[in-house]
Every structure is written in C-alpha cells, then in structure tokens.
TORPA-4810 file (N, C-alpha, C, O; in nm, 3 decimals):
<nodes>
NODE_1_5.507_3.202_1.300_5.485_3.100_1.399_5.456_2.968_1.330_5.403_2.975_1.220_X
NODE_2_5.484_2.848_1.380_5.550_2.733_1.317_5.413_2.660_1.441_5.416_2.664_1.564_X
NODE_3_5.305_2.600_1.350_5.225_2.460_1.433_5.290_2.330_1.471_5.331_2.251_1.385_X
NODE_4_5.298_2.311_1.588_5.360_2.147_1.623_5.230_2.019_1.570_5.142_2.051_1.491_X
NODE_5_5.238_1.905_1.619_5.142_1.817_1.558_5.050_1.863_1.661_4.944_1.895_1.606_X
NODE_6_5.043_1.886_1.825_4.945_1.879_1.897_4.848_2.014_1.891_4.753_2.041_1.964_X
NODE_7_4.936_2.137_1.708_4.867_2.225_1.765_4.861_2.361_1.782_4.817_2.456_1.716_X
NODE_8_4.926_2.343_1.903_5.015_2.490_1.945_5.115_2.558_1.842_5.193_2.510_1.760_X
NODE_9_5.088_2.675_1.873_5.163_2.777_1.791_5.345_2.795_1.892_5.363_2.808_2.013_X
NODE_10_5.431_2.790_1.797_5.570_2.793_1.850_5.664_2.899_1.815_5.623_2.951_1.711_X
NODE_11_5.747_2.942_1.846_5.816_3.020_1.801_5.925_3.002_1.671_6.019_2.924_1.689_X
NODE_12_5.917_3.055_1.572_6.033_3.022_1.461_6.154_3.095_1.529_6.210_2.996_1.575_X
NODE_13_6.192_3.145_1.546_6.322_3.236_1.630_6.423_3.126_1.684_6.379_3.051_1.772_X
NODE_14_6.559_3.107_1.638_6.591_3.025_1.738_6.670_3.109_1.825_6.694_3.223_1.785_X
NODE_15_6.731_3.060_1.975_6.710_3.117_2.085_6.862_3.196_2.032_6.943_3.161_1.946_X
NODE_16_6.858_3.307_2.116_6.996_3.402_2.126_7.108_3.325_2.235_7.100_3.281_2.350_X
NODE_17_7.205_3.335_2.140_7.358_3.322_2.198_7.454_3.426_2.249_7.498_3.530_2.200_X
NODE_18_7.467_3.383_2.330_7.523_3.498_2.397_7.638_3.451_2.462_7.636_3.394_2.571_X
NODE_19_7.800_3.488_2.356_7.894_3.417_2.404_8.021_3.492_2.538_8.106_3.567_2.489_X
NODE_20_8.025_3.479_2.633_8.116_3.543_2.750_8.239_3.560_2.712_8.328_3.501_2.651_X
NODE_21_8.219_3.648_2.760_8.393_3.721_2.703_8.471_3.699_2.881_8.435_3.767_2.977_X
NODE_22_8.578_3.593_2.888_8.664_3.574_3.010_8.719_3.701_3.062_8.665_3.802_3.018_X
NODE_23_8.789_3.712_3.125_8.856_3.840_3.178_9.005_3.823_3.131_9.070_3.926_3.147_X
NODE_24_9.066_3.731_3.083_9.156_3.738_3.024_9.152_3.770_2.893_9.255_3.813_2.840_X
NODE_25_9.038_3.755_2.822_9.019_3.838_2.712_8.951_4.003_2.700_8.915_4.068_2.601_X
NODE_26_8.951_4.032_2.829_8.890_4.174_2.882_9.069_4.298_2.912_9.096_4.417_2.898_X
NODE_27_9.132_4.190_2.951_9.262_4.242_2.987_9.341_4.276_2.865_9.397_4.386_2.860_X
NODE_28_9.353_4.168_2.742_9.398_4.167_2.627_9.372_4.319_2.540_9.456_4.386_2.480_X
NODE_29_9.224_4.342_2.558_9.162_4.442_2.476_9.207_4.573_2.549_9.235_4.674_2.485_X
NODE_30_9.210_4.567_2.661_9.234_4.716_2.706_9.369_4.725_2.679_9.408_4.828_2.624_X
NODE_31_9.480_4.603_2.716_9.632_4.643_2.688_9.638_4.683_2.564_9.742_4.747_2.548_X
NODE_32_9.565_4.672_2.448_9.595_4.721_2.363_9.561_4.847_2.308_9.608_4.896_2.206_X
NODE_33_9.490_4.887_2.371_9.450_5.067_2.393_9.587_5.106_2.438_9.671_5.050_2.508_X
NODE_34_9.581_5.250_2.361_9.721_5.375_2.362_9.678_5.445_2.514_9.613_5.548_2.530_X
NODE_35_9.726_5.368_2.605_9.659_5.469_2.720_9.687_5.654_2.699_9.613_5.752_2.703_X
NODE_36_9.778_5.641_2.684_9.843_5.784_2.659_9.787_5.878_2.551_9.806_6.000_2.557_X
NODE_37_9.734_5.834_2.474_9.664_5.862_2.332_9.543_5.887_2.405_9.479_5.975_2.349_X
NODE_38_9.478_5.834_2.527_9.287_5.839_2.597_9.319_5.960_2.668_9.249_6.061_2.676_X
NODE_39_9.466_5.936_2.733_9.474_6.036_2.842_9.469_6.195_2.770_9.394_6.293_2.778_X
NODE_40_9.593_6.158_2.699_9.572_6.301_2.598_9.465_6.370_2.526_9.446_6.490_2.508_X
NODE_41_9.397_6.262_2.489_9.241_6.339_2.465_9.167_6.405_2.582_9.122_6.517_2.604_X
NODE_42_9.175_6.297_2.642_9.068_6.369_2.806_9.089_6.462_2.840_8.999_6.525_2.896_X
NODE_43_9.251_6.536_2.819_9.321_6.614_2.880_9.236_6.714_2.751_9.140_6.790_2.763_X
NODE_44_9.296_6.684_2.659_9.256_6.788_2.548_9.096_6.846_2.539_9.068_6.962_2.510_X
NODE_45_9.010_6.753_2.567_8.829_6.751_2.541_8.787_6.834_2.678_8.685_6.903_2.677_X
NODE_46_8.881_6.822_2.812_8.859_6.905_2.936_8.881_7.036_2.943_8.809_7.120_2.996_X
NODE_47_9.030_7.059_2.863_9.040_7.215_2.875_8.991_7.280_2.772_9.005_7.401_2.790_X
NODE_48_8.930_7.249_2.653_8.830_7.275_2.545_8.703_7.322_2.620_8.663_7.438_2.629_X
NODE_49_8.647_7.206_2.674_8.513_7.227_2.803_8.561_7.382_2.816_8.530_7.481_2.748_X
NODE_50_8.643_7.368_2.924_8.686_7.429_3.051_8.707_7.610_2.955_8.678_7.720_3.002_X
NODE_51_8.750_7.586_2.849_8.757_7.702_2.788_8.678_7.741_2.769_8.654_7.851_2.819_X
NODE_52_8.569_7.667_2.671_8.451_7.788_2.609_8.348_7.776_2.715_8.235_7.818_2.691_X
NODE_53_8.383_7.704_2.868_8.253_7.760_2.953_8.307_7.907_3.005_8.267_7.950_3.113_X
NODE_54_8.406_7.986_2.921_8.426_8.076_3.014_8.447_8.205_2.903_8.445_8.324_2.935_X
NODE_55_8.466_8.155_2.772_8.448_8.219_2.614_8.343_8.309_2.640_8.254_8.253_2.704_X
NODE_56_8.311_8.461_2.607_8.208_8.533_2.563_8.246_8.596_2.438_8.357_8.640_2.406_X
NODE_57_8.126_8.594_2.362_8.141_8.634_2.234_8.051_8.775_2.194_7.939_8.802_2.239_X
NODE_58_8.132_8.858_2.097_8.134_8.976_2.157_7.987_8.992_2.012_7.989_8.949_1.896_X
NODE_59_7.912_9.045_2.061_7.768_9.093_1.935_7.770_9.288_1.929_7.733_9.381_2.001_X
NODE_60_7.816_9.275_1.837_7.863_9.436_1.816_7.784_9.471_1.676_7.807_9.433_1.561_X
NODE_61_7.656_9.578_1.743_7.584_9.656_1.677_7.652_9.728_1.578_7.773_9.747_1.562_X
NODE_62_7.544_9.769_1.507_7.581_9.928_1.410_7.534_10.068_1.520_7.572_10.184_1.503_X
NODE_63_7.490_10.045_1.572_7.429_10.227_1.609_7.380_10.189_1.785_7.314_10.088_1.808_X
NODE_64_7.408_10.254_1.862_7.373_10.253_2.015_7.221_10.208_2.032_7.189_10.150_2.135_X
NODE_65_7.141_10.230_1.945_7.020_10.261_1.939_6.963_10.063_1.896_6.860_10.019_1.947_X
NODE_66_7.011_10.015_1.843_7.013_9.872_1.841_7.017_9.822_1.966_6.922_9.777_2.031_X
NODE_67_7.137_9.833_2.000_7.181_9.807_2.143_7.044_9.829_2.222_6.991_9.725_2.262_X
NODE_68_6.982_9.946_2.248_6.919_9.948_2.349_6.779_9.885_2.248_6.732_9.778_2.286_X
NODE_69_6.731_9.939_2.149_6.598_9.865_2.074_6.654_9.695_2.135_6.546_9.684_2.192_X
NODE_70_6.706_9.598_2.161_6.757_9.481_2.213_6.709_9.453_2.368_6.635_9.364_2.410_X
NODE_71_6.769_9.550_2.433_6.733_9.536_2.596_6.580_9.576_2.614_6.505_9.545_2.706_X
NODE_72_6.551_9.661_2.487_6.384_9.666_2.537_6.302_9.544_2.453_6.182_9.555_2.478_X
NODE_73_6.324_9.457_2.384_6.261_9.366_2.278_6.302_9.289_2.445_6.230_9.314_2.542_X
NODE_74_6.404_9.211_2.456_6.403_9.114_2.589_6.338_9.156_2.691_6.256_9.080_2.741_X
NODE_75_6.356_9.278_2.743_6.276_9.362_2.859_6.119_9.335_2.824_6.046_9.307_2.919_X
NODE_76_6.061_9.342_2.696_5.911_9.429_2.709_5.850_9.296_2.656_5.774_9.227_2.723_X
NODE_77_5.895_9.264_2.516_5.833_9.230_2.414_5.888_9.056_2.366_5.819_9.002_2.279_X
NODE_78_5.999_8.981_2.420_5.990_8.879_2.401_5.885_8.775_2.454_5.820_8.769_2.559_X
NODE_79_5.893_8.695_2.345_5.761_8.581_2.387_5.811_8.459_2.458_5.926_8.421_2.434_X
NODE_80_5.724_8.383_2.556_5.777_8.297_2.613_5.731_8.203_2.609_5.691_8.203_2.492_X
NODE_81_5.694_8.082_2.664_5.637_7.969_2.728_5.686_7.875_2.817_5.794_7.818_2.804_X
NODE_82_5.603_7.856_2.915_5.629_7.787_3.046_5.832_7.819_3.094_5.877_7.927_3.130_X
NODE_83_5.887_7.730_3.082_6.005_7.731_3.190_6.063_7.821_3.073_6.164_7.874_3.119_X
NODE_84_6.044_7.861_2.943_6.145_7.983_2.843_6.134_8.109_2.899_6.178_8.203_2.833_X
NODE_85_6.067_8.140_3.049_6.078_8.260_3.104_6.181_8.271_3.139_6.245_8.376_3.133_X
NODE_86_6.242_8.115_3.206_6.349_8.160_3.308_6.490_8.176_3.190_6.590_8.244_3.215_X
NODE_87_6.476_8.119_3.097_6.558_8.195_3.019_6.548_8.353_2.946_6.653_8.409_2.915_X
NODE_88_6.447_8.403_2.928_6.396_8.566_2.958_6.505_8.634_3.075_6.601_8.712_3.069_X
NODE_89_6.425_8.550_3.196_6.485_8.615_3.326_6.629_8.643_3.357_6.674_8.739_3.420_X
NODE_90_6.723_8.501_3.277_6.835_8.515_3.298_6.877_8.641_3.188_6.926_8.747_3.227_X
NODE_91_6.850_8.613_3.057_6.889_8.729_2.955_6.912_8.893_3.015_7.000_8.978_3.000_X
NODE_92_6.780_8.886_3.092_6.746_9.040_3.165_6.874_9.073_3.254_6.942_9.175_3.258_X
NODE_93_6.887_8.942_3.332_6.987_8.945_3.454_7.152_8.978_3.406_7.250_8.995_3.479_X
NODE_94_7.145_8.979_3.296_7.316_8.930_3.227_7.242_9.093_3.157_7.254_9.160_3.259_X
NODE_95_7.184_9.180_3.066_7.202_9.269_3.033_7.246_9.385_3.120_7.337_9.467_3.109_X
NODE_96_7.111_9.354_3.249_7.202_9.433_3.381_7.330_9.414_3.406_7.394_9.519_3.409_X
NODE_97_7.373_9.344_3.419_7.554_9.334_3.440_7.628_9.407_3.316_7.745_9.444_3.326_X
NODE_98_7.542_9.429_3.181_7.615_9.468_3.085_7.600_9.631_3.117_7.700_9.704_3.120_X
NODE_99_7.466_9.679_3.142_7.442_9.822_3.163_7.536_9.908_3.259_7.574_10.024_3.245_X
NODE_100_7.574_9.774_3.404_7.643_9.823_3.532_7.795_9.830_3.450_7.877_9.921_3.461_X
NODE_101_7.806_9.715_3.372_7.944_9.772_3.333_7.990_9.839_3.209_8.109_9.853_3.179_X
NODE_102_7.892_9.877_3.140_7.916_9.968_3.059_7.928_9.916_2.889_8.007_9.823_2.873_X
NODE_103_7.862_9.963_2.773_7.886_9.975_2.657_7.976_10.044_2.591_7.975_10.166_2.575_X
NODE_104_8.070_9.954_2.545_8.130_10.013_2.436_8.126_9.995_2.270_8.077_9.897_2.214_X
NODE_105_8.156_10.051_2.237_8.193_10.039_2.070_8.034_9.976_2.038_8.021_9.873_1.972_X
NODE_106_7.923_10.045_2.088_7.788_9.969_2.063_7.794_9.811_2.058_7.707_9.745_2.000_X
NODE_107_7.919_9.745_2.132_7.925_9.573_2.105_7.898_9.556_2.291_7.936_9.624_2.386_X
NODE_108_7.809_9.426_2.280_7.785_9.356_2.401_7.876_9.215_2.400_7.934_9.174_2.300_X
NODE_109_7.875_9.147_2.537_7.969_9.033_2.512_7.849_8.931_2.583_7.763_8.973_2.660_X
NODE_110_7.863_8.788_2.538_7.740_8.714_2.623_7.812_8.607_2.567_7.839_8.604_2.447_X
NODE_111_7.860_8.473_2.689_7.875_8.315_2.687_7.783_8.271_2.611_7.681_8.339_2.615_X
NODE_112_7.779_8.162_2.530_7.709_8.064_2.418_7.601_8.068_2.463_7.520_8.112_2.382_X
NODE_113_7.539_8.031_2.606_7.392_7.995_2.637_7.303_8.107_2.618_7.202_8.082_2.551_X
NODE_114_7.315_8.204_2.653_7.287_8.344_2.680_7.265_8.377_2.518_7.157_8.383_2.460_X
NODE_115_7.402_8.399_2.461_7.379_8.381_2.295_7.294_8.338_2.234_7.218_8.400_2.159_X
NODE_116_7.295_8.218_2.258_7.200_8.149_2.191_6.991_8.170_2.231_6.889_8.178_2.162_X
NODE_117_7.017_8.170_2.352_6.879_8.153_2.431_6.813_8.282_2.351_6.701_8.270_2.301_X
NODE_118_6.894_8.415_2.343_6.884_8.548_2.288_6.826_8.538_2.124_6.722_8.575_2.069_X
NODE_119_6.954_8.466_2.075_6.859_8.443_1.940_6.777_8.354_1.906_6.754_8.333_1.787_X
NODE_120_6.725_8.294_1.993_6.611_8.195_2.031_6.476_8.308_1.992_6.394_8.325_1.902_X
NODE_121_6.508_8.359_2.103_6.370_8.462_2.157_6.375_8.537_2.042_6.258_8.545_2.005_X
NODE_122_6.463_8.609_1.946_6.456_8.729_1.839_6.438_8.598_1.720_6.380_8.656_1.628_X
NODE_123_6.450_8.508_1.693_6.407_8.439_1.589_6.232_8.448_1.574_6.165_8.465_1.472_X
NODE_124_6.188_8.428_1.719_6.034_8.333_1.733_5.934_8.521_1.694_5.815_8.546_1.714_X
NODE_125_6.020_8.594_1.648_5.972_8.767_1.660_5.878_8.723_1.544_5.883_8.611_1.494_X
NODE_126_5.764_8.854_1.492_5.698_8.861_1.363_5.686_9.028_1.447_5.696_9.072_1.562_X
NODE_127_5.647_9.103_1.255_5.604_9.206_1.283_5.556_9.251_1.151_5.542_9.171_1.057_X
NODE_128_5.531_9.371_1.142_5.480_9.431_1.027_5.579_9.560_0.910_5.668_9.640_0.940_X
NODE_129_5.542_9.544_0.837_5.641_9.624_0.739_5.723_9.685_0.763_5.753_9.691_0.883_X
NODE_130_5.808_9.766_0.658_5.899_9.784_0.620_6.040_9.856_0.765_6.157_9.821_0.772_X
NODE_131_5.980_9.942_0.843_6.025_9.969_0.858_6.031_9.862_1.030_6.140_9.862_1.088_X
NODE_132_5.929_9.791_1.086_5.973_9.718_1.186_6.103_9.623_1.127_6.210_9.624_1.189_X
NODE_133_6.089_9.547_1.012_6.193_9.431_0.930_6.313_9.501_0.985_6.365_9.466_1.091_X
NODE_134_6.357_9.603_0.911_6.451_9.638_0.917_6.490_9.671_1.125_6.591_9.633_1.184_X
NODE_135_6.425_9.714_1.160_6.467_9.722_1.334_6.537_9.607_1.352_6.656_9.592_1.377_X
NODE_136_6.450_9.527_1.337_6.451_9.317_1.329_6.561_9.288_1.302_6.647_9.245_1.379_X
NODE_137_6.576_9.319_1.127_6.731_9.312_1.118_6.855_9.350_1.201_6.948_9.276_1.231_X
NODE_138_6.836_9.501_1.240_6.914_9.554_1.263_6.999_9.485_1.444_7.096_9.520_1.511_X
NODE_139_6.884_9.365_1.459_6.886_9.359_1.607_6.991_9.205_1.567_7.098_9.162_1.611_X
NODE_140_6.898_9.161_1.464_6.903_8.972_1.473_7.012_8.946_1.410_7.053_8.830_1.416_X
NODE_141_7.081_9.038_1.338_7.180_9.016_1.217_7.308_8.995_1.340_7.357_8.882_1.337_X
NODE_142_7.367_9.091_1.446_7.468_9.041_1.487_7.471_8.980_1.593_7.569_8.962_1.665_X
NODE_143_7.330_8.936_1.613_7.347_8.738_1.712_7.396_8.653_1.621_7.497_8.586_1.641_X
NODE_144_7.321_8.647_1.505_7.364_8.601_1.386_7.525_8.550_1.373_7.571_8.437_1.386_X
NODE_145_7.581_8.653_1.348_7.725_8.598_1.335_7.800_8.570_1.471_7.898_8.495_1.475_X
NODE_146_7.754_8.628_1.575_7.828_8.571_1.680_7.799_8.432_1.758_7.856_8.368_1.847_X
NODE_147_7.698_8.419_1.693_7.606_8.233_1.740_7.687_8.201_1.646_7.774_8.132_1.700_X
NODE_148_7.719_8.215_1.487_7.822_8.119_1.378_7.969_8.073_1.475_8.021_7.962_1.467_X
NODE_149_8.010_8.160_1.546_8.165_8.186_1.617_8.135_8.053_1.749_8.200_7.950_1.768_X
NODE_150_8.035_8.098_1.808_7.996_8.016_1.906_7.960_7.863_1.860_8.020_7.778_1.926_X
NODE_151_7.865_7.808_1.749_7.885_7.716_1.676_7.962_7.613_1.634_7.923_7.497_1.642_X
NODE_152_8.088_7.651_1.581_8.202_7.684_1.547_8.345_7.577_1.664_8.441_7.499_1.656_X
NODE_153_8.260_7.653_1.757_8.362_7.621_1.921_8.260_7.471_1.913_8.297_7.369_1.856_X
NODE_154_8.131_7.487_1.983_8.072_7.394_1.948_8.120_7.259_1.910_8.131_7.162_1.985_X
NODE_155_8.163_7.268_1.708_8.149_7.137_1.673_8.340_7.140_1.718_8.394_7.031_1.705_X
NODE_156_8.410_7.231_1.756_8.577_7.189_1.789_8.533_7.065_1.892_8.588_6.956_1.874_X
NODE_157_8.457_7.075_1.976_8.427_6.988_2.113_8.388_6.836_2.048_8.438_6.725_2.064_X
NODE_158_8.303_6.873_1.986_8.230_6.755_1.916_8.328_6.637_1.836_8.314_6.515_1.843_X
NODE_159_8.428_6.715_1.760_8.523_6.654_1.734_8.639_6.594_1.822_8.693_6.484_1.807_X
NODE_160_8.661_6.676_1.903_8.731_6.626_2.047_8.658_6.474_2.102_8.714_6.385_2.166_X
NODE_161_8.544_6.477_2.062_8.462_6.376_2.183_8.515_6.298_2.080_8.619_6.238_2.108_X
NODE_162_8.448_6.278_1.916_8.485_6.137_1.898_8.614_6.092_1.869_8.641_5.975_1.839_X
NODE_163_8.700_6.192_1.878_8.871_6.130_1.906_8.936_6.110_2.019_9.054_6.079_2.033_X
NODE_164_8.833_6.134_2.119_8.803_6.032_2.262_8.749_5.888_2.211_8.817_5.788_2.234_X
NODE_165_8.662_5.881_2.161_8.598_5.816_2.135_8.648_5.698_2.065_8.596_5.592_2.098_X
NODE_166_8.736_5.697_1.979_8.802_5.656_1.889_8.922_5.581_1.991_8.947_5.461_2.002_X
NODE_167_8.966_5.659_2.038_9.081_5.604_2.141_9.045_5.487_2.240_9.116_5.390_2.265_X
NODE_168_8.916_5.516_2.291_8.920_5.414_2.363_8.856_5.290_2.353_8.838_5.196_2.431_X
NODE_169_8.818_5.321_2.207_8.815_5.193_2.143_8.878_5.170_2.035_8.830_5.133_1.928_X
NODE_170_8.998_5.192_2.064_9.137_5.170_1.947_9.128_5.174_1.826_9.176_5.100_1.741_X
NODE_171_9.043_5.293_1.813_9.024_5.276_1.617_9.117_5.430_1.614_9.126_5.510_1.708_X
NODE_172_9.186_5.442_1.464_9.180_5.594_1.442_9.061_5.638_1.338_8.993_5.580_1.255_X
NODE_173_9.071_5.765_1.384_9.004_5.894_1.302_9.086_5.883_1.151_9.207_5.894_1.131_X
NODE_174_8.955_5.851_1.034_9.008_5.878_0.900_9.056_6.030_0.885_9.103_6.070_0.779_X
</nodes>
C-alpha cells in the first residue's frame, strides 16, 4: 500500500482490464472448430458411458468356500459409517440376486460400483494371524484384479473426455 500526501493508504494494484470479445469474434472461433471431430467424440464418450454402465466384471474365486466366507464378511462382519451402510445394504441386495441366480465356476459378476464399494469394505478389514490373513487373502485377492479390469475401463473414459475436450477447443491430443 502506497501513502498519498493527505495520508491515506491506497492501493498499488492497478485496476483489471477486461477486454470484450464482439460476437463476431465469438462466431470466428467456433467456425473454426471440426464440428464433426466434437460430434464424433460425443458420440464416442456416450456409448463408452453407455457401455460400462452396463459392463459386470466377473471376480472368480479359488474354492466355493471363499465365495460364501465373502457373503458372510458383507452379511455379518463389514464395518461401516454413517451413509457406508447404504452401500453394505446395496452389496447384500446384489449378492441376493447372485444366490437367486446361481454360482458358477466359484466366479461372481458385479458392475464397477458394487466392485469397488466391495473392495472398499474388505480393504478397511484387520485381523489376527496366520491363518485369518490368509482367509483375507483368499477373499481380497480377486476384487483385486477385477477392480484393475474395471479401472482400466475407467481411465478409457477419461481419455475420451479430454479428446472431447480437446475438440472443442480446437487443440489436438499429443
């Protein structure tokens, strides 16, 4: 802050410019966007969406007995807090649909959220020696790779967005 003679304290800052962009220079910038190049992404980044909201990824045990040690860890023994029940609740709700329709090949199938929410809850686990670890393992190891698969889809989207992104503000992707 800068004293005048009478004193007062002033501002050193000088004021912001702020220059208007006409609408004939608003028109210029968009004609030069690849419309077809935005459209094609949108098109592309929608049925990507549209796909993996409907993707289940399959978590296939070693031994039946996993499988069910799983439905009873979510059933009995996962931990929660405040609104992480209702992700509990849904887990429970989606194993029932797995029980009504049946196990095979000791592999379950569950959409990304579900996936994930699942190895949420088996991450936040602790227990005691040797032989709980290994249960642990035996449970957490193939969320494990089927959250990598789900992941995976994930960053495909992510990349989709910023070559949306890119388009409609006329740059390309290095």
């Amino acid at each position: 802050m800068a004293k005048t003679t009478t004193g007062k304290k002033t501002s050193s800052k000088s004021p912001l410019i702020i220059e208007e962009v006409k609408g004939d220079e608003i028109d210029q910038i968009v004609d030069h966007l690849d419309q077809d190049r935005i459209q094609a992404c949108e098109k592309r980044l929608q049925e990507a969406k549209e796909s993996l909201g409907q993707k289940v990824y399959a978590v296939k045990f070693e031994k039946k007995e996993d499988v069910e040690n799983f439905f009873n860890f979510v059933e009995n023994e996962a931990e929660w807090r405040e609104k992480e029940a209702l992700g509990v609740i849904e887990i429970c709700r989606i194993i029932d649909t797995i029980k009504k329709d049946g196990i095979k090949q000791n592999t379950i199938f569950m959409q990304a959220l579900p996936l994930e929410a699942s190895h949420y809850f088996l991450s936040k686990t602790s227990g005691k020696g040797l032989k709980e670890a290994k249960k642990f393992i035996s449970i957490l190891k193939p969320f494990g790779l089927a959250l990598e698969m789900a992941k995976q889809d994930s960053a495909k989207i992510g990349e989709l967005e910023k070559e949306l992104a890119a388009a409609q503000q006329g740059l390309e992707l290095a």
